[in-house]
C-alpha positions as CSV (number, residue, x, y, z in Angstrom):
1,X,17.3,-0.7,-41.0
2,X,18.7,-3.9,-39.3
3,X,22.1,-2.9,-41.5
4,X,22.5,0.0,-38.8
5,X,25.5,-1.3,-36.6
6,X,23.8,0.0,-33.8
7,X,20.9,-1.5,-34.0
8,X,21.4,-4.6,-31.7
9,X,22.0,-1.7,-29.2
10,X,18.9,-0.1,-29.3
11,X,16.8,-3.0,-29.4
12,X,19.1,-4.4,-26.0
13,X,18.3,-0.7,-24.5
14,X,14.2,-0.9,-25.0
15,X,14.8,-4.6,-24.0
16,X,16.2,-3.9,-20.9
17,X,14.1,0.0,-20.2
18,X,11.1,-2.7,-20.7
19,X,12.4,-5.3,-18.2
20,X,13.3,-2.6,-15.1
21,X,9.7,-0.9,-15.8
22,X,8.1,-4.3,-15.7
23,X,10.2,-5.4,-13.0
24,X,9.3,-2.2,-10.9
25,X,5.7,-3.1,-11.4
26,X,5.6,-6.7,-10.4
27,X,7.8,-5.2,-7.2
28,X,5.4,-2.3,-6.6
29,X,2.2,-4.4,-6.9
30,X,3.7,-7.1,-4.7
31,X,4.5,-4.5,-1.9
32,X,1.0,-3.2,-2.0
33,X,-0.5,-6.4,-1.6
34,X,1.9,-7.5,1.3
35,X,1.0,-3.9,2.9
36,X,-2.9,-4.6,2.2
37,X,-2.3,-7.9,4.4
38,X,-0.9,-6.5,7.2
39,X,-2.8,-3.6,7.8
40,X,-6.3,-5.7,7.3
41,X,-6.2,-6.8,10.7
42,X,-5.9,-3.3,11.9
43,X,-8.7,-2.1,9.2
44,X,-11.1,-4.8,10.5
45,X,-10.7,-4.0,14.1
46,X,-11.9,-0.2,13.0
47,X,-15.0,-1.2,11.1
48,X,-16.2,-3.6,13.6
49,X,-16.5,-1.2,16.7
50,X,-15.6,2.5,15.3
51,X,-15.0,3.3,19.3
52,X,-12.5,1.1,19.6
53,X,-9.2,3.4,21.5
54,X,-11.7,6.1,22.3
55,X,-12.9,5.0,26.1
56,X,-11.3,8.2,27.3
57,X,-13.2,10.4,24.9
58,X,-16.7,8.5,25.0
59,X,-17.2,7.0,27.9
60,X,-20.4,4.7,28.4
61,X,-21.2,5.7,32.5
62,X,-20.2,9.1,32.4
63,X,-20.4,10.7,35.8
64,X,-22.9,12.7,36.8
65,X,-20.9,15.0,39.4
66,X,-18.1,15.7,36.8
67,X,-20.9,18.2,34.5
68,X,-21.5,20.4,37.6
């Protein structure tokens, strides 16, 4: 089988198919975690006080007039 002249092509082409999948990985887990990061701020804020944004739509002295 190594006596194949092409074989030194075919191994380079799975060598290569193997380093863009593994590359695309590495660049796909590194986004996530750089995405995780930014938006944890953002996720904290929302579990601490889920009424956080919503002052219009819940209001904590509503007036009594405005339900006539």
């Amino acid at each position: 089988m190594s006596h194949d002249p092409h074989f030194g092509f075919v191994v380079a082409a799975y060598a290569l198919a193997f380093v863009i999948v593994a590359a695309t990985i590495v660049t796909i887990l590194a986004d996530y975690r750089r995405l995780k990061q930014a938006l944890s701020p953002l996720l904290r804020g929302t579990r601490q006080d889920p009424d956080i944004g919503r002052g219009d739509l819940n209001p904590q002295n509503p007036d009594p007039e405005s339900f006539e």
